[in-house]
N, C-alpha and C positions, 0 to 999 in steps of 0.2 A: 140866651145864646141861641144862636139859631145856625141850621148848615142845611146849603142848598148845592145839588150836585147840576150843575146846566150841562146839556150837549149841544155842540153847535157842530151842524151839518156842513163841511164845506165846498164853497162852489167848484164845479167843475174846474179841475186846473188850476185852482187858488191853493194846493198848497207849499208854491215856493214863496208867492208874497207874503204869506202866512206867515213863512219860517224868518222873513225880514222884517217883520213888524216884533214878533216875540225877540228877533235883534235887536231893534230899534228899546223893546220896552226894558232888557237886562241891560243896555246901555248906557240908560237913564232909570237903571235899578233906584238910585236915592227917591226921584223924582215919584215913581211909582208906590215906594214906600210909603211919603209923605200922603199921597191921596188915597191908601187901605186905613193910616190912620185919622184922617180926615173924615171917612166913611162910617167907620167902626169894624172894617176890617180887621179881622184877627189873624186868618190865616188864607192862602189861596192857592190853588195849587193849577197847572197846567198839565192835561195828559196829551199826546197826540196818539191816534190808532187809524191809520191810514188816513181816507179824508175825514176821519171824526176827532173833534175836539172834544175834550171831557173839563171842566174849570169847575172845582171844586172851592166853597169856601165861608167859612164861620165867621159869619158877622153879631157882631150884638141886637139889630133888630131890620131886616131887610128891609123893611118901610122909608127909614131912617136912610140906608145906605143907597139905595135908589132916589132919592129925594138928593142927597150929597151929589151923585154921581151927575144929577141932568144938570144942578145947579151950580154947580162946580166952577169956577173959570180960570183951572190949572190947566194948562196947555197937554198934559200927556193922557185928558180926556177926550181932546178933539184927535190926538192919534188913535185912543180906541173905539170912538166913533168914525173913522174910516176905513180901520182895521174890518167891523164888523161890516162897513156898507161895501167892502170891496172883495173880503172874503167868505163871508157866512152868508149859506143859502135859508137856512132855517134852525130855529132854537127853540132844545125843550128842557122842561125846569124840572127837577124832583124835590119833593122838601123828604125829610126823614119819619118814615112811620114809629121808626122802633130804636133807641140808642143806649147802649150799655157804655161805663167807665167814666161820667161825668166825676 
């Protein structure tokens, strides 16, 4: 199991299209579900903190789930492939040094 915490920087002014894609994505909640477990998503989370995003999420092997994600051909990947080219200036990743409660 693996957890990686990404921040993504948001572009100037982007965060109303932002708040209309995360519409778009609970809207098509099933559709989303199906591609976390297509991934090996286990769990994800969404923060917003002005223009910063925080996406939180425990996958079984991120190698694995990036590999799913480019090769995917479920329609509510090319939403978050324009989500990110229309709103995110920049992303940085953390993986976990230290975890207690497994």
């Amino acid at each position: 199991m693996q957890n990686v915490l990404m921040k993504l920087r948001l572009k100037p002014g982007a965060l109303p299209k932002f708040r209309e894609y995360m519409a778009e994505f609970e809207s098509r909640r099933a559709e989303c579900e199906a591609s976390l477990a297509g991934e090996g998503t286990l769990h994800e989370i969404f923060w917003l903190d002005g223009e910063t995003v925080y996406v939180y999420k425990q996958v079984h092997n991120l190698k694995d789930t990036r590999a799913f994600q480019k090769s995917s051909g479920m329609p509510i990947y090319d939403v978050m492939r324009r989500m990110l080219a229309d709103c995110v200036e920049n992303t940085d990743e953390f993986h976990a040094e230290l975890e207690f409660g497994r």
